[in-house]
C-alpha positions as CSV (number, residue, x, y, z in Angstrom):
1,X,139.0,-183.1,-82.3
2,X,138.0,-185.0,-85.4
3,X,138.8,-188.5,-86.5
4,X,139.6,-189.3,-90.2
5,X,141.5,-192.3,-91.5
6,X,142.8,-193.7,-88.1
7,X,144.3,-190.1,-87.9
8,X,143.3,-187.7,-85.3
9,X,142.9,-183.2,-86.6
10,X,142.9,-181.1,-83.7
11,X,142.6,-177.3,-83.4
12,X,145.3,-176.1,-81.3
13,X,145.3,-172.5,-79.2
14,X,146.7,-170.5,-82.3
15,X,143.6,-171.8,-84.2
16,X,145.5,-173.6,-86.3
17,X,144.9,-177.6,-87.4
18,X,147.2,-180.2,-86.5
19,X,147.3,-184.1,-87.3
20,X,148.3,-186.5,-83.9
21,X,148.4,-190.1,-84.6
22,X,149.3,-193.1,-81.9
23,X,152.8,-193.1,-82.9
24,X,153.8,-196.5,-82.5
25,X,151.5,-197.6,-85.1
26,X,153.6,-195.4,-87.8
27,X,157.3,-197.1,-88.6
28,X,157.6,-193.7,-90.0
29,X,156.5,-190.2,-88.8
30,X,155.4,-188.5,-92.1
31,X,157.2,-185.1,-92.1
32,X,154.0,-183.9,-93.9
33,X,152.7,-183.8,-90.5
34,X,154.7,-181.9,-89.3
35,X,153.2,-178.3,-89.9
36,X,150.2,-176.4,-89.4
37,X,147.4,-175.9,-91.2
38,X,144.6,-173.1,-91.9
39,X,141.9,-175.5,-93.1
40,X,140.3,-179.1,-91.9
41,X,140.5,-179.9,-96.0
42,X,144.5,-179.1,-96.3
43,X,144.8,-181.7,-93.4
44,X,142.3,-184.3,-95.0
45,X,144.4,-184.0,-98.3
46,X,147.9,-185.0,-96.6
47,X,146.2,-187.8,-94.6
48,X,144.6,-189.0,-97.9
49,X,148.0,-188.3,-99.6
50,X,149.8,-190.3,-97.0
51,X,147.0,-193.6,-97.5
52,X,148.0,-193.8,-101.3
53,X,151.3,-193.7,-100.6
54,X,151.3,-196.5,-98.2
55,X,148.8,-198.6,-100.5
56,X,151.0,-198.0,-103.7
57,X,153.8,-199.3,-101.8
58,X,152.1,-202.3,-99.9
59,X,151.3,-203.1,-103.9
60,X,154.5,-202.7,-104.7
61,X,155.9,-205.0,-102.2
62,X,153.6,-207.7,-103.1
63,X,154.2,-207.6,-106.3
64,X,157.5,-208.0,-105.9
């Protein structure tokens, strides 16, 4: 198990990489983490997607 950005990637049996989170911190469960991946770096990339996401809207909202 590694940690990056309060998200947890884990290799499961198949070899695959999955992201796990504490769910009740999420209002949202991002359905981009849904799937598998073949590569620690595909998973870093939707984590880091899903941060500028959130940050572009937590702007958003206060500049509202």
């Amino acid at each position: 198990m590694m940690r990056y950005k309060t998200f947890d990637i884990n290799v499961i049996e198949s070899g695959k990489i999955i992201i796990s989170f504490d769910s009740h911190l999420l209002h949202n469960v991002p359905y981009e983490f849904e799937i598998a991946f073949d590569f620690v770096s595909e998973a870093k990339d939707v984590i880091d997607k899903y941060w500028r996401i959130e940050a572009r809207r937590f702007s958003e909202g206060m500049l509202s």
